[in-house]
C-alpha positions in Angstrom: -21.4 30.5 -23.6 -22.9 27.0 -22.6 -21.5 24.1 -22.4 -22.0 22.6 -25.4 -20.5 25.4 -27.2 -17.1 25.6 -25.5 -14.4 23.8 -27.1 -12.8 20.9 -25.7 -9.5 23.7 -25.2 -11.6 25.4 -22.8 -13.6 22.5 -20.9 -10.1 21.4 -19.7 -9.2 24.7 -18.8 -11.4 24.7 -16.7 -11.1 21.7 -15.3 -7.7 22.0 -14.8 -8.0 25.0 -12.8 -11.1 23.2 -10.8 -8.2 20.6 -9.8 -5.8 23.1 -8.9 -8.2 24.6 -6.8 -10.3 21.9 -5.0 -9.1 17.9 -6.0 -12.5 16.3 -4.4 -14.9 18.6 -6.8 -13.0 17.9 -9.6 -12.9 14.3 -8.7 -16.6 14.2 -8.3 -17.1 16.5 -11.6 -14.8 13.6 -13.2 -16.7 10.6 -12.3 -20.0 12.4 -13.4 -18.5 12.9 -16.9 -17.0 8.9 -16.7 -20.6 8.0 -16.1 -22.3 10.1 -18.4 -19.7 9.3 -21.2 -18.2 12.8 -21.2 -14.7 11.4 -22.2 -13.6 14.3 -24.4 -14.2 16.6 -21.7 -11.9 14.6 -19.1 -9.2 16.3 -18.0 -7.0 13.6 -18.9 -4.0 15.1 -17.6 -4.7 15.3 -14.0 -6.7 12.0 -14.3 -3.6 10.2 -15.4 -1.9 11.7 -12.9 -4.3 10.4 -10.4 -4.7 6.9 -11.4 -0.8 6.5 -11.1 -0.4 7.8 -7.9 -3.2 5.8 -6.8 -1.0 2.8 -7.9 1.5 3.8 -6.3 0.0 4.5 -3.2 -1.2 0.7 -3.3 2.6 -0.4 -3.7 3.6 1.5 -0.9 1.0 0.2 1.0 1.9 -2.9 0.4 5.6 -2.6 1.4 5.1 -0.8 4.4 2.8 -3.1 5.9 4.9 -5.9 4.6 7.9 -4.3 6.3 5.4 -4.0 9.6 4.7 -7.8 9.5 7.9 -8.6 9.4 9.6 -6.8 12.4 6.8 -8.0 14.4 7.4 -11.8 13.6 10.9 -11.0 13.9 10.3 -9.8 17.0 8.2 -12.2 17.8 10.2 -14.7 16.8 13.6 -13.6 18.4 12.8 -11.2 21.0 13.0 -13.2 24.5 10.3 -10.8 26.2 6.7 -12.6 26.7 4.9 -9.3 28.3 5.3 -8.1 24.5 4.1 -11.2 22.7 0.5 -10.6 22.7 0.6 -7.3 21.4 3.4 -8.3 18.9 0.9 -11.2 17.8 -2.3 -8.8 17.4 0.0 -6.5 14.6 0.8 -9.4 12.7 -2.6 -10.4 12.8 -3.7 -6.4 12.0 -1.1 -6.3 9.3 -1.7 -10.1 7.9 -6.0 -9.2 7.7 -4.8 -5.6 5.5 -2.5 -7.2 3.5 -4.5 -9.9 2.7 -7.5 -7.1 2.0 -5.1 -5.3 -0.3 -4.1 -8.9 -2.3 -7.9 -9.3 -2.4 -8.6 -6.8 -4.2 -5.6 -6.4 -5.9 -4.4 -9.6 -7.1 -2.0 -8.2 -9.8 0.0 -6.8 -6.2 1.3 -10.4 -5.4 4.0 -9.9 -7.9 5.0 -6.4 -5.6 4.8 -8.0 -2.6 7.5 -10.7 -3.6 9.1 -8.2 -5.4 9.5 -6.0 -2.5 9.7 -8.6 0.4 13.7 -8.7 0.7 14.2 -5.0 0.9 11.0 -5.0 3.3 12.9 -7.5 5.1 16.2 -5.4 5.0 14.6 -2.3 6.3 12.5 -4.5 9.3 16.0 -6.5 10.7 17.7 -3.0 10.8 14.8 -1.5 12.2 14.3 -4.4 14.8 18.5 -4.8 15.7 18.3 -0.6 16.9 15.1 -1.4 19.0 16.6 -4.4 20.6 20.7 -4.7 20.0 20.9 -7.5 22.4 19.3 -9.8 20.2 21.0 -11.9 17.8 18.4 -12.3 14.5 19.6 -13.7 11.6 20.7 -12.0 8.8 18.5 -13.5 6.1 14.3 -14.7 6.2 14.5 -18.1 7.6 11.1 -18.7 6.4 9.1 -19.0 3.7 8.8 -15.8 1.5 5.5 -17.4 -0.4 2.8 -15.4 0.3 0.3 -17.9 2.1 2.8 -18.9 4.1 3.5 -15.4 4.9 0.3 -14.2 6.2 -0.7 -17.2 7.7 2.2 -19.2 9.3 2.8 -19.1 12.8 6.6 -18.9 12.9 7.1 -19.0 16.5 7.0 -21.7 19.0 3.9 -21.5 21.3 
């Protein structure tokens, strides 16, 4: 039977059982038929499927480097040890550049990051307080959440 004379029923069949067995052929078998205008052989299932968790792979992204950024300016900020602030400054410069990639790219992801920035912050101050207990940091941002400001501002004194 060639291709042409298989119904739709079985093309995704197959495909189905091509993604069960190897993802990266039947992403690359996808994206021929996307290009070639195949679109009622997709398997629109599993492509679904991908295209969410790609989304939400780029949320979580998002908040974990968020969450990142933050302990390091917190610790930057509050953390009385200068041996520590040059690497502390090159992740928040690391984190800043891929977060500012991801934004790039992603515009419609500015609404997650502010979304997400408290809890990011939650998770960071408790995260920060175990590593160093001595430390008093305040209980709230005492910042700027707005994004520029964020991923630009220097928040420490020299």
């Amino acid at each position: 039977m060639t291709t042409s004379s298989k119904t739709n029923d079985q093309i995704n069949t197959e495909l189905s059982t091509l993604y069960d067995r190897d993802v990266h052929d039947w992403l690359e078998t996808t994206i021929a038929q996307l290009k070639q205008g195949k679109l009622q052989e997709l398997d629109a299932e599993h492509l679904i499927e991908e295209l969410e968790g790609l989304a939400g792979r780029d949320r979580r992204e998002i908040e974990q480097r968020l969450k990142i950024l933050i302990e390091h300016l917190l610790k930057r900020c509050y953390v009385n040890l200068p041996e520590y602030d040059r690497a502390w400054e090159i992740t928040i410069i690391n984190q800043r550049s891929e977060l500012i990639g991801l934004l790039e790219q992603s515009p419609s992801l500015k609404h997650h990051f502010v979304q997400v920035f408290d809890r990011a912050f939650q998770t960071a101050l408790r995260i920060v307080q175990l590593e160093y207990p001595d430390t008093n940091f305040p209980a709230t941002w005492q910042f700027s959440q707005e994004i520029t400001v964020v991923l630009n501002e220097q928040f420490w004194l020299s």
